[in-house]
VMD Tcl script that builds the backbone (N, CA, C; Angstrom):
set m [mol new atoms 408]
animate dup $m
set s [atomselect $m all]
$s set {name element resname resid chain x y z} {
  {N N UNK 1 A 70.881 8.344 40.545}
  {CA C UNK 1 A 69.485 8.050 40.758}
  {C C UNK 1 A 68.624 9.234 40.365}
  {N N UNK 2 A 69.009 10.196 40.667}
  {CA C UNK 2 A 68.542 11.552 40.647}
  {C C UNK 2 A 68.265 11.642 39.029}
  {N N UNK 3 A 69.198 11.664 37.998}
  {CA C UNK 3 A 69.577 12.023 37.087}
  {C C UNK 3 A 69.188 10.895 36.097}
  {N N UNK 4 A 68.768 9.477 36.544}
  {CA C UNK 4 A 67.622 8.732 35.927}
  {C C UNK 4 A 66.307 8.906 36.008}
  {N N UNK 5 A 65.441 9.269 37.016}
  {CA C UNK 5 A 64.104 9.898 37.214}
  {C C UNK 5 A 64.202 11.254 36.291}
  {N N UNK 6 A 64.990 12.178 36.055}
  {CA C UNK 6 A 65.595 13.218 35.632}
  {C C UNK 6 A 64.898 12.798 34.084}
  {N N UNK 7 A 65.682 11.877 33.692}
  {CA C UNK 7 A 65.588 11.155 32.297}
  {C C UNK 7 A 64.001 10.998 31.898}
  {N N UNK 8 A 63.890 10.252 33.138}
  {CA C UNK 8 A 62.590 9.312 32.504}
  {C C UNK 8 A 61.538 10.454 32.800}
  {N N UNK 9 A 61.388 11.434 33.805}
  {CA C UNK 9 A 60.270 12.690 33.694}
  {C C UNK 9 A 60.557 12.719 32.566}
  {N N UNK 10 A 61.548 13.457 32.005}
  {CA C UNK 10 A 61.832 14.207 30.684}
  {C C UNK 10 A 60.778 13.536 29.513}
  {N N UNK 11 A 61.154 12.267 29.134}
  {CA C UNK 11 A 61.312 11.334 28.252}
  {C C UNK 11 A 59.079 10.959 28.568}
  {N N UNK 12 A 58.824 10.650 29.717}
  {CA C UNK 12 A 57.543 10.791 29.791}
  {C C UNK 12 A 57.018 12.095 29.270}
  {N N UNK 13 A 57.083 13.586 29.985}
  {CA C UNK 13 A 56.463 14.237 29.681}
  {C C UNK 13 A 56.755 14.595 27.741}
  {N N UNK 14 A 57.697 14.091 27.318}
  {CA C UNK 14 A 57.674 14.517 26.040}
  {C C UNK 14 A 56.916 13.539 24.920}
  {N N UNK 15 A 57.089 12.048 25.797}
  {CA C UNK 15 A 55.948 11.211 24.864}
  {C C UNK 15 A 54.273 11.717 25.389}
  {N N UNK 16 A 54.147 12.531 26.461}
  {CA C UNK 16 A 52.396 12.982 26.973}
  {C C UNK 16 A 52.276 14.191 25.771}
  {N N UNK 17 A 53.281 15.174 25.695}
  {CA C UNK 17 A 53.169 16.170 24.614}
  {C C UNK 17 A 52.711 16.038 23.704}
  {N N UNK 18 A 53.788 14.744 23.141}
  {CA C UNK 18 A 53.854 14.580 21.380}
  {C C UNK 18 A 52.215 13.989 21.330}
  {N N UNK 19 A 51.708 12.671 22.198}
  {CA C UNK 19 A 50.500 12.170 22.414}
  {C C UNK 19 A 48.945 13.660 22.028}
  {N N UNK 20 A 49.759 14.594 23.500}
  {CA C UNK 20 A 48.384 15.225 23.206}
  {C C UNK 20 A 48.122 16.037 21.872}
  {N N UNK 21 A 49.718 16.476 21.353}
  {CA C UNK 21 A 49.680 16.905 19.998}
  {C C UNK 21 A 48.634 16.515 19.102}
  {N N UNK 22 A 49.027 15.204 19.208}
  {CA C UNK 22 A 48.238 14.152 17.668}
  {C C UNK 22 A 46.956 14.551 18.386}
  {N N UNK 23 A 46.741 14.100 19.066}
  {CA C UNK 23 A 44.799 14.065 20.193}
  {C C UNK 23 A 44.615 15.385 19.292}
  {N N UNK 24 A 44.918 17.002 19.481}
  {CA C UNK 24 A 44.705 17.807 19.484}
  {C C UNK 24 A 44.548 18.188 17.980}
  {N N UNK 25 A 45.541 17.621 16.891}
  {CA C UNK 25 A 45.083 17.634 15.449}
  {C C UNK 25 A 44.292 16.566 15.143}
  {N N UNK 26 A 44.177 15.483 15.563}
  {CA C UNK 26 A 43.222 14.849 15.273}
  {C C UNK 26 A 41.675 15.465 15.482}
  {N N UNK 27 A 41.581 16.209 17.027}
  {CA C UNK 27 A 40.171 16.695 16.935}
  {C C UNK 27 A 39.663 17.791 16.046}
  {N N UNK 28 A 40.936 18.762 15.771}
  {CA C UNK 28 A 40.639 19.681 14.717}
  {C C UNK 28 A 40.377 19.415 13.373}
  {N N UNK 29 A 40.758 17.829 13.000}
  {CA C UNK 29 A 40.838 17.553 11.673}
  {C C UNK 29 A 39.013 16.482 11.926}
  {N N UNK 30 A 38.519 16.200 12.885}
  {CA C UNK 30 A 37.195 15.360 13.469}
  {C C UNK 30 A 36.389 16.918 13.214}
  {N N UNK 31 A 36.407 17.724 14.051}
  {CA C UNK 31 A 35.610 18.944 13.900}
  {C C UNK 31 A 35.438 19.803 12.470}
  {N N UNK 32 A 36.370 20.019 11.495}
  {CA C UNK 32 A 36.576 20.403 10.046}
  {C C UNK 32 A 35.508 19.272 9.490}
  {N N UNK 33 A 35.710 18.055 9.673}
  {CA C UNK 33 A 34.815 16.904 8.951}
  {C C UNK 33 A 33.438 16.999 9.873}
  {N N UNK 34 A 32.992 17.551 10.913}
  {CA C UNK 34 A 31.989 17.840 11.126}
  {C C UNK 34 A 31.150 19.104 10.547}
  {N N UNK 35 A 31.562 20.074 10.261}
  {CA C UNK 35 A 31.696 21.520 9.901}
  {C C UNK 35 A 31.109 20.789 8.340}
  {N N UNK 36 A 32.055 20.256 7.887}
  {CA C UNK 36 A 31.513 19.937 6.250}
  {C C UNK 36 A 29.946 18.848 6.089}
  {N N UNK 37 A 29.913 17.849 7.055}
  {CA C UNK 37 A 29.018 17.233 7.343}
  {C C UNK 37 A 27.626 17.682 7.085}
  {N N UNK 38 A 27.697 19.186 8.068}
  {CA C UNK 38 A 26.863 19.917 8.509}
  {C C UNK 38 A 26.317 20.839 7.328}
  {N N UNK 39 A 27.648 21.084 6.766}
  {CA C UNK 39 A 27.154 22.119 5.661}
  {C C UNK 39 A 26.204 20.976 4.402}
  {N N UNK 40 A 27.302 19.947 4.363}
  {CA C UNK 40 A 25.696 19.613 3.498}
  {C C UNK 40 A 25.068 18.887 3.321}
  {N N UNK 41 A 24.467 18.231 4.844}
  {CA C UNK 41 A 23.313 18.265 5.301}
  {C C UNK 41 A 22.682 19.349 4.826}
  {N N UNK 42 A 22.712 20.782 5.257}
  {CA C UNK 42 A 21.997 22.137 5.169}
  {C C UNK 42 A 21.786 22.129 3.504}
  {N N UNK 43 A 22.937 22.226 2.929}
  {CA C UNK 43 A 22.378 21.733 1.574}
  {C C UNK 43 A 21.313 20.918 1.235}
  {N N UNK 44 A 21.899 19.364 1.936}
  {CA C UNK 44 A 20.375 18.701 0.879}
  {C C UNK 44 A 18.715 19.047 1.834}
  {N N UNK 45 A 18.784 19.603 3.046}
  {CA C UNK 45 A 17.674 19.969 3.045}
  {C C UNK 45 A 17.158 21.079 2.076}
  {N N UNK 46 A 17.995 22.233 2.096}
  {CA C UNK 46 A 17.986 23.248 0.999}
  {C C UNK 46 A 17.368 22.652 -0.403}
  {N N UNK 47 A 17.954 21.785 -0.652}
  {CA C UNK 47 A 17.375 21.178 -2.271}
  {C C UNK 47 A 16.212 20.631 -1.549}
  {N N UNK 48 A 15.795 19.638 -0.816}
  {CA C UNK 48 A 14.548 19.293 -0.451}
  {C C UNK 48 A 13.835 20.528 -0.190}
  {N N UNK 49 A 13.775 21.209 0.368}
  {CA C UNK 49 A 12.969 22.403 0.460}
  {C C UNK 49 A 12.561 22.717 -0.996}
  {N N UNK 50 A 13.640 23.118 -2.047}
  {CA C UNK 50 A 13.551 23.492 -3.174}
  {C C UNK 50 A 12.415 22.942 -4.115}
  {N N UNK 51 A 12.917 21.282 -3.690}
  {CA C UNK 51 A 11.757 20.083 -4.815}
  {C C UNK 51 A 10.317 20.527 -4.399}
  {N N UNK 52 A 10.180 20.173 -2.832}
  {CA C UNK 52 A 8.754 20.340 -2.706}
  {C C UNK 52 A 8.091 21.523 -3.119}
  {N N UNK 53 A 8.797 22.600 -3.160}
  {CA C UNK 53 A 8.470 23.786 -4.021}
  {C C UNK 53 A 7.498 24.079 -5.260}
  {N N UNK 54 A 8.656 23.018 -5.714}
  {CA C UNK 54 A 8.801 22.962 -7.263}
  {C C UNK 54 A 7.241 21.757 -7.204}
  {N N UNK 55 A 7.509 20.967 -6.816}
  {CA C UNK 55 A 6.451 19.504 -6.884}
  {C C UNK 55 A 5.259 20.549 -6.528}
  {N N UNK 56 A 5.212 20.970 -5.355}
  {CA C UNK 56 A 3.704 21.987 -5.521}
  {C C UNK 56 A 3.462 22.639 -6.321}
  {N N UNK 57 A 4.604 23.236 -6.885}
  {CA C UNK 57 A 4.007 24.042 -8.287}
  {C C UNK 57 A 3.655 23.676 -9.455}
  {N N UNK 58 A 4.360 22.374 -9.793}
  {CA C UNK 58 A 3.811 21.533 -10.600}
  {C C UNK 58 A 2.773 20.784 -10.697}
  {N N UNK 59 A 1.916 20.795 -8.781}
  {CA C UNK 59 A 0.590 20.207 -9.006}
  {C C UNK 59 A -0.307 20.829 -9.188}
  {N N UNK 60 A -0.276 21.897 -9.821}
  {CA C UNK 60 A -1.574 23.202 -9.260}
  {C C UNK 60 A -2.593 22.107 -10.829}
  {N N UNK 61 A -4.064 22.780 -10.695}
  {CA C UNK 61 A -4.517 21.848 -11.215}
  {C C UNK 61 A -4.216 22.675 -12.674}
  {N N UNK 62 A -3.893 23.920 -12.826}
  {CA C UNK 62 A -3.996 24.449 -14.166}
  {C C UNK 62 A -2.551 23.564 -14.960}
  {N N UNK 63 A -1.410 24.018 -14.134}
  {CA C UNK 63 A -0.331 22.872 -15.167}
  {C C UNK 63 A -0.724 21.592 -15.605}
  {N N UNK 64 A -1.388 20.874 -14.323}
  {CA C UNK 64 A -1.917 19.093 -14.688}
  {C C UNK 64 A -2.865 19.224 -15.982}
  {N N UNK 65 A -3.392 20.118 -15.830}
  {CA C UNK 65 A -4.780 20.448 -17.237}
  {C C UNK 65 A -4.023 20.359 -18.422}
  {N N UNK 66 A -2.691 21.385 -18.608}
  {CA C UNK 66 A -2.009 21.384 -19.713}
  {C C UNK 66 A -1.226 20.412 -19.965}
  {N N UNK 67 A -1.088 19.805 -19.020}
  {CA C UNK 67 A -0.170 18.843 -19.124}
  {C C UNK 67 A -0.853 17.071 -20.008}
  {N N UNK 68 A -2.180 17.290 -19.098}
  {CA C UNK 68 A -3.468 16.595 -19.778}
  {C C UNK 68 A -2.971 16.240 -21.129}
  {N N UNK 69 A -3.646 17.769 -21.311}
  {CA C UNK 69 A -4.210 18.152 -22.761}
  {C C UNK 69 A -3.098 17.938 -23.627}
  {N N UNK 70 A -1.873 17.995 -23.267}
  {CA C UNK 70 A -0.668 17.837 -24.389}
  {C C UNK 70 A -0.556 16.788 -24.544}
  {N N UNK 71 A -0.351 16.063 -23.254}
  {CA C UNK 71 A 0.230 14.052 -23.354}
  {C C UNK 71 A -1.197 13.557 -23.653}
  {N N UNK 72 A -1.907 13.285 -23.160}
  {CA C UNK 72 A -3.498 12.665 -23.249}
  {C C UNK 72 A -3.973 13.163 -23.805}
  {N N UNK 73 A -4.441 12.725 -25.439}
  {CA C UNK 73 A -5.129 13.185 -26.082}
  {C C UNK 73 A -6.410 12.695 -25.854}
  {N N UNK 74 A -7.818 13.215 -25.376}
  {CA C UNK 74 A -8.490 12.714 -25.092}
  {C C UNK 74 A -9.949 13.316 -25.882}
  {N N UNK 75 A -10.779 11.721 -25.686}
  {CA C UNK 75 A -12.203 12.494 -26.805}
  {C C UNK 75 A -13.068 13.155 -25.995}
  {N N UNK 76 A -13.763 13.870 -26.046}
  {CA C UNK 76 A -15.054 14.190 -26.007}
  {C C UNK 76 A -16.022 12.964 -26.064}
  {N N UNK 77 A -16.608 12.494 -25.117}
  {CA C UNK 77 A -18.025 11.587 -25.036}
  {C C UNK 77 A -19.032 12.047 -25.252}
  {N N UNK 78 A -19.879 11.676 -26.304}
  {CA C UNK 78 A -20.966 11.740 -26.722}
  {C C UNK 78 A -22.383 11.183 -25.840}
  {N N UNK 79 A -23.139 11.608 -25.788}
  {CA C UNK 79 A -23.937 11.277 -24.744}
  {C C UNK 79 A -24.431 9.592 -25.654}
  {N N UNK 80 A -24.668 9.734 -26.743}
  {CA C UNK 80 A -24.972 8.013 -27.059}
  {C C UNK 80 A -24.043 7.115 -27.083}
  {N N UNK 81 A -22.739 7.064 -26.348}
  {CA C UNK 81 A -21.773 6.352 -26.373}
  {C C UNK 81 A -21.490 5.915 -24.673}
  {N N UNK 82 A -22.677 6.040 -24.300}
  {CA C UNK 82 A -22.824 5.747 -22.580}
  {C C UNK 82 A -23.515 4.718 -22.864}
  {N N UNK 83 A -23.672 3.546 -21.931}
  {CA C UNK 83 A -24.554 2.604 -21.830}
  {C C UNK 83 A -24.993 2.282 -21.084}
  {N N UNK 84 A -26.280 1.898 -20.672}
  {CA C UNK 84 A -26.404 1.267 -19.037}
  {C C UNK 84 A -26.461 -0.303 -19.109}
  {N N UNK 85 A -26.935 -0.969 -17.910}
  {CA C UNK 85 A -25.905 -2.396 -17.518}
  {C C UNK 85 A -27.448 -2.888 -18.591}
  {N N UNK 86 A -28.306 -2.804 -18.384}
  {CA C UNK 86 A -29.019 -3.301 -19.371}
  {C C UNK 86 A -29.387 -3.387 -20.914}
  {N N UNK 87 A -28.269 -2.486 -21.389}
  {CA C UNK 87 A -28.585 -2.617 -22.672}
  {C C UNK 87 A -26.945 -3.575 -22.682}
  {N N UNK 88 A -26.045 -3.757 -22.117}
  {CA C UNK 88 A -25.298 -4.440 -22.071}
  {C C UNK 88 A -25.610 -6.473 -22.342}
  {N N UNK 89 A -24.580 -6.872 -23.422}
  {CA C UNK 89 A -25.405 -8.419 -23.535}
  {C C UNK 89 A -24.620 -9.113 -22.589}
  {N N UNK 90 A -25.814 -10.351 -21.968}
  {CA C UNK 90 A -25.081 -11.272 -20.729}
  {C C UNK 90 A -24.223 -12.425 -21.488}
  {N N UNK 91 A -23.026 -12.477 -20.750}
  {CA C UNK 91 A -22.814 -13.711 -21.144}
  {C C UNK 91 A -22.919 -14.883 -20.524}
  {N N UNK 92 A -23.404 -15.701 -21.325}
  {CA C UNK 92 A -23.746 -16.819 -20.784}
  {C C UNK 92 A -22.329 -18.246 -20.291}
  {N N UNK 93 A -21.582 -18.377 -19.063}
  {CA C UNK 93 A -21.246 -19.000 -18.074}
  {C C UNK 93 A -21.501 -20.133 -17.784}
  {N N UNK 94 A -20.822 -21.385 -18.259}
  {CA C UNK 94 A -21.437 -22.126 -18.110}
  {C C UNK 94 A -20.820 -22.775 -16.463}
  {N N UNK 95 A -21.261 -23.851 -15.899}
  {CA C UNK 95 A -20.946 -24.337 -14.527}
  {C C UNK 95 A -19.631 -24.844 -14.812}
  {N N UNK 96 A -19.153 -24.607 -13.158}
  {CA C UNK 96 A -17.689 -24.923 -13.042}
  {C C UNK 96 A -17.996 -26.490 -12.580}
  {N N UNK 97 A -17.665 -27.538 -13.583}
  {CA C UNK 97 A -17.712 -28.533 -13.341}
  {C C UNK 97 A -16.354 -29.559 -13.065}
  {N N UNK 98 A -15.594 -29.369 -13.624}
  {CA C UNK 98 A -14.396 -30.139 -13.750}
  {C C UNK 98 A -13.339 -29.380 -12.285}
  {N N UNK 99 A -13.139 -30.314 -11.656}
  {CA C UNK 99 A -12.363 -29.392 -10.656}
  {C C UNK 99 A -10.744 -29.123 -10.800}
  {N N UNK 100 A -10.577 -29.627 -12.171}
  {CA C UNK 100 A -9.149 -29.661 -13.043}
  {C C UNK 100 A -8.949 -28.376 -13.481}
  {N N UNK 101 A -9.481 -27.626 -13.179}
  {CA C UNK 101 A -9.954 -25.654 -13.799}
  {C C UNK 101 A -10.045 -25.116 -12.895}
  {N N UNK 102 A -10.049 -25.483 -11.296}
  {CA C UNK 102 A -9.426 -24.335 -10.193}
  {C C UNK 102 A -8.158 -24.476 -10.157}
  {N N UNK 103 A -7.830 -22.860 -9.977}
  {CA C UNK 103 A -6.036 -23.114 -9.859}
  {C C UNK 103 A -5.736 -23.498 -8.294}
  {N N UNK 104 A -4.557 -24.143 -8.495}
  {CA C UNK 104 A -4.681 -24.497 -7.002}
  {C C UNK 104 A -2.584 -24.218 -6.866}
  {N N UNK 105 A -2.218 -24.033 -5.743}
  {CA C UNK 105 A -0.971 -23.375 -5.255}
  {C C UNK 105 A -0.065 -24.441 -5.241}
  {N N UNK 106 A 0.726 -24.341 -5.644}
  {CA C UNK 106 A 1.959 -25.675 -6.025}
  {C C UNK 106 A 2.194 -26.052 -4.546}
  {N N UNK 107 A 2.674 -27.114 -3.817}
  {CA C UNK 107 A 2.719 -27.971 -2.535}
  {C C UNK 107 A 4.163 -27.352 -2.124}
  {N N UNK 108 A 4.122 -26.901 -0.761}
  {CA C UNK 108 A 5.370 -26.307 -0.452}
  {C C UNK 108 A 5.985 -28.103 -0.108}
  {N N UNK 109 A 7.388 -28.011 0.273}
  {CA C UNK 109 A 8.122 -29.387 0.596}
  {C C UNK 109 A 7.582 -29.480 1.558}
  {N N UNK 110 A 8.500 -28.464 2.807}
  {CA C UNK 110 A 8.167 -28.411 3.979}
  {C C UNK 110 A 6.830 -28.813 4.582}
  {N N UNK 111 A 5.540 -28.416 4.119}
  {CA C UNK 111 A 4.627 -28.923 5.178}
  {C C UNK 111 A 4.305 -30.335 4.810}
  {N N UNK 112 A 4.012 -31.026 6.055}
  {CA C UNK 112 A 3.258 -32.390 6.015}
  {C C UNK 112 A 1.382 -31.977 5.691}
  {N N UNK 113 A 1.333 -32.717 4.289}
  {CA C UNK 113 A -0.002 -32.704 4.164}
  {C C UNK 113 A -0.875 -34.326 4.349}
  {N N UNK 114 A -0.188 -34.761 5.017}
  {CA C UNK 114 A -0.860 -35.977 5.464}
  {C C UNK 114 A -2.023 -36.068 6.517}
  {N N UNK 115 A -2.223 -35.108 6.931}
  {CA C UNK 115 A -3.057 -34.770 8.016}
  {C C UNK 115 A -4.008 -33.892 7.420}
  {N N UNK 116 A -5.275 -34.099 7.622}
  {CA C UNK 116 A -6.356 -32.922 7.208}
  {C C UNK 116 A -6.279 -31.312 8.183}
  {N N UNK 117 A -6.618 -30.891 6.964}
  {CA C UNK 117 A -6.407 -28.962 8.019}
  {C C UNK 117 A -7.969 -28.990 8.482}
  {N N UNK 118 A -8.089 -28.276 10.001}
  {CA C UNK 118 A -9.040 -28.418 10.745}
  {C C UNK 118 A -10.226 -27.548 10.453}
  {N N UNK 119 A -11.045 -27.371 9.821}
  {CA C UNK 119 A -11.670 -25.517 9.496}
  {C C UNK 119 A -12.311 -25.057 10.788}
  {N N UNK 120 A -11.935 -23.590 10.844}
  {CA C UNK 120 A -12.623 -23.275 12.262}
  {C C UNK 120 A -14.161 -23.439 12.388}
  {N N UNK 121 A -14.581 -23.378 13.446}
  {CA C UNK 121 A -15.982 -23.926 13.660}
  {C C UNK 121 A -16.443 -22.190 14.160}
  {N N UNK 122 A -17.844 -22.090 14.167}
  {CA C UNK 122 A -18.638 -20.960 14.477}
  {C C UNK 122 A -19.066 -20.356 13.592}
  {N N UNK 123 A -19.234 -19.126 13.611}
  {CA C UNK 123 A -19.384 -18.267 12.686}
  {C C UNK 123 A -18.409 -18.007 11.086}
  {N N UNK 124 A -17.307 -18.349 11.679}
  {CA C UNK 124 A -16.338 -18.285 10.229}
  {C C UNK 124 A -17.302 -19.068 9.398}
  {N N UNK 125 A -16.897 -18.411 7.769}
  {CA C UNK 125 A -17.423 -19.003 6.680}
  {C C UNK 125 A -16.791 -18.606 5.721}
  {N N UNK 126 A -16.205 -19.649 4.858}
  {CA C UNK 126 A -15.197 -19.222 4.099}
  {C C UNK 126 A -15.823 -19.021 2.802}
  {N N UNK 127 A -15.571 -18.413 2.046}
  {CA C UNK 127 A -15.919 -17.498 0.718}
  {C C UNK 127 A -15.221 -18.187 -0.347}
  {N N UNK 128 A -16.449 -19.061 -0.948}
  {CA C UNK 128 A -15.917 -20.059 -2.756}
  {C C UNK 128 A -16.340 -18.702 -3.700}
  {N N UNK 129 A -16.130 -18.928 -4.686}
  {CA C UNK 129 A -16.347 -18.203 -6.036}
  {C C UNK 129 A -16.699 -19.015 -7.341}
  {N N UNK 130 A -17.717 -18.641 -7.504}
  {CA C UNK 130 A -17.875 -18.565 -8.875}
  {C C UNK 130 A -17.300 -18.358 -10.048}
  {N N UNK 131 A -17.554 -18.870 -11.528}
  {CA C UNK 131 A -16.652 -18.670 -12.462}
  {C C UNK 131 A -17.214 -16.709 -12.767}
  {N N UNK 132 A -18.543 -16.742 -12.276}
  {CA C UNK 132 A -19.325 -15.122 -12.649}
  {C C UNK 132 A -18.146 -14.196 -11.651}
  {N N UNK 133 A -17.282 -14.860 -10.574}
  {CA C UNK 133 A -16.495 -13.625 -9.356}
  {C C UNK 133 A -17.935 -13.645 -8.214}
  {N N UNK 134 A -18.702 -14.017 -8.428}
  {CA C UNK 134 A -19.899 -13.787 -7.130}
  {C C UNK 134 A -19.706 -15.026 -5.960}
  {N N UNK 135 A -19.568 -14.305 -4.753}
  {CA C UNK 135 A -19.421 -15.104 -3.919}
  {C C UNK 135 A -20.727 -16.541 -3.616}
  {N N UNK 136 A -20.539 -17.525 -3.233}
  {CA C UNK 136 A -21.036 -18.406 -3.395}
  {C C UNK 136 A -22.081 -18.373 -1.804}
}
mol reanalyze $m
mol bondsrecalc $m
mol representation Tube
mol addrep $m
């Protein structure tokens, strides 16, 4: 009897060993993969730090100027090449008559349009347009 408990301590405490073994490389091999995690994280803030650097230095307004001036070739405006709204010609618009010339939104399946939609009452006022864009 003695010498079976004997056994089975033995035989327990050596499967708790081998157990905490693994536990114990496993956390060292969890902590190494944290350690690297960490490092680069620290890295890509490092490069983020770096860009915004760089992005501020690239906005100063003197680079954007050169930068302008190389890609955008741009003219010089002449003061008689301005116009005001009146020397501008109107065009003439004629009435929106045909109601076959508003666009109107393709019919979802889903809703029932058998029923009229209610318009709110009060103050709401809903906003038509013109073919000119001027509210009605």
């Amino acid at each position: 009897m003695k010498l079976n408990f004997t056994c089975l301590s033995v035989l327990l405490v050596a499967i708790v060993s081998y157990g905490l073994y693994q536990l114990s490389y496993e956390v060292q091999k969890l902590e190494r993969d944290l350690q690297i995690l960490h490092a680069s994280i620290s890295g890509n803030e490092e490069s983020i730090r770096i860009l915004k650097a760089e992005w501020a230095y690239q906005n100063r307004p003197d680079v954007l100027q050169t930068l302008a001036n190389k890609h955008l070739p741009l003219l010089l405006i002449a003061p008689y090449q301005v116009a005001g709204l009146s020397e501008l010609p109107e065009i003439a618009v004629s009435a929106l008559t045909d109601p076959k010339d508003v666009p109107r939104p393709r019919l979802n399946p889903k809703r029932d349009y058998s029923k009229p939609v209610e318009l709110p009452k009060g103050a709401v006022r809903l906003a038509t347009f013109s073919r000119t864009g001027e509210p009605q």
